[in-house]
N, C-alpha and C positions, 0 to 999 in steps of 0.2 A: 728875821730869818724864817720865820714859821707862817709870816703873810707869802712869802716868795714860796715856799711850799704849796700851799694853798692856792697862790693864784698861776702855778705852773702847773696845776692841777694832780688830784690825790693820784690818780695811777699812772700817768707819767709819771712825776715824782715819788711814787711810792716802787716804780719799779726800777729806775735809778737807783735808788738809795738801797734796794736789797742787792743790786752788781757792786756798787761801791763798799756794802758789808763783805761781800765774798772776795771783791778783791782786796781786801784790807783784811780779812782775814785769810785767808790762803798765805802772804805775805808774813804776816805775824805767826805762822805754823809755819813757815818753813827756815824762818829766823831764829827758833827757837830750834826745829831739829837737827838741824846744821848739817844736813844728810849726805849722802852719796852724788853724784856728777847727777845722775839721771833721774833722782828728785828732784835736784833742782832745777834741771831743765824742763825738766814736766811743770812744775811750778814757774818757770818764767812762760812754758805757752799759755797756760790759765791766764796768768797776768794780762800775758797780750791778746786774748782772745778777749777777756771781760772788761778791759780797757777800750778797745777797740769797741764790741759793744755797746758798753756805756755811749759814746761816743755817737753810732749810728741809730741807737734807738732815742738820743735826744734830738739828733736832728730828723726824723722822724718823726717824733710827737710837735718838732717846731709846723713842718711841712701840713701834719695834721690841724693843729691851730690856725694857721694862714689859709687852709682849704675852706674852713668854716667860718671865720674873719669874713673873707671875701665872698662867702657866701651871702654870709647875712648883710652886707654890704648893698651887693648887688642887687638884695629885694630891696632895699630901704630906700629911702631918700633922702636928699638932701645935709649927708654925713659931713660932720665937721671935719677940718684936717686933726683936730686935738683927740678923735676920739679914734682916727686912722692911726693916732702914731700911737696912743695908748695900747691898741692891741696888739700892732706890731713889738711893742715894748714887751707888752706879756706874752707873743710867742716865743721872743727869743730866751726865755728863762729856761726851760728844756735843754737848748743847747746850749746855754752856758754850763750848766751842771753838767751835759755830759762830758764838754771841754774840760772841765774839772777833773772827772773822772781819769779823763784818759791821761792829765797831766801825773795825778797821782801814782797812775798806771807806769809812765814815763820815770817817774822819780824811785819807787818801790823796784823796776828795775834795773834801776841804773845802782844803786846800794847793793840788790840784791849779785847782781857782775861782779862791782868792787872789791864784795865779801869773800867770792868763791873764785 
């Protein structure tokens, strides 16, 4: 897990991982307060704003990786097909964590509905 970290790179993944804290935590504080209609509606836009998010800024740092892939491609030569699919491989780690994200987003409030 902590190679796939690493090689989706630190600030992509590092700033994924702090929306996936806030929206997991926003979630978990509003579970616990069990507040008023307009809490929790303000708490399901967080959700779907940092879900969402999540979501646009992984495939954004993917679009970012493939700009630079095919950069360094394009000076090179004579590029193997194994070493084109590898870094396609490692652009799309970005977006699968953001898809993550937003599924969790997806789930936190669909619970969060059921509850209120």
């Amino acid at each position: 897990m902590l190679n796939l970290f690493s090689e989706g790179g630190p600030l992509a993944m590092g700033i994924l991982s702090l929306i996936l804290l806030s929206l997991v935590a926003i979630f978990i504080m509003t579970l616990i307060k069990k507040g008023e209609e307009k809490q929790i509606n303000q708490s399901l836009q967080w959700l779907k704003s940092l879900g969402t998010l999540g979501l646009v800024v992984g495939i954004f740092f993917q679009l970012i990786g493939l700009y630079t892939a095919f950069s360094i491609i394009e000076n090179a030569q004579g590029i193997s097909p194994s070493i084109l699919a590898g870094g396609l491989k490692i652009s799309l780690i970005t977006t699968l964590y953001g898809l993550l994200i937003y599924v969790i987003h997806l789930v936190c409030t669909m619970i969060l509905r059921r509850m209120h």
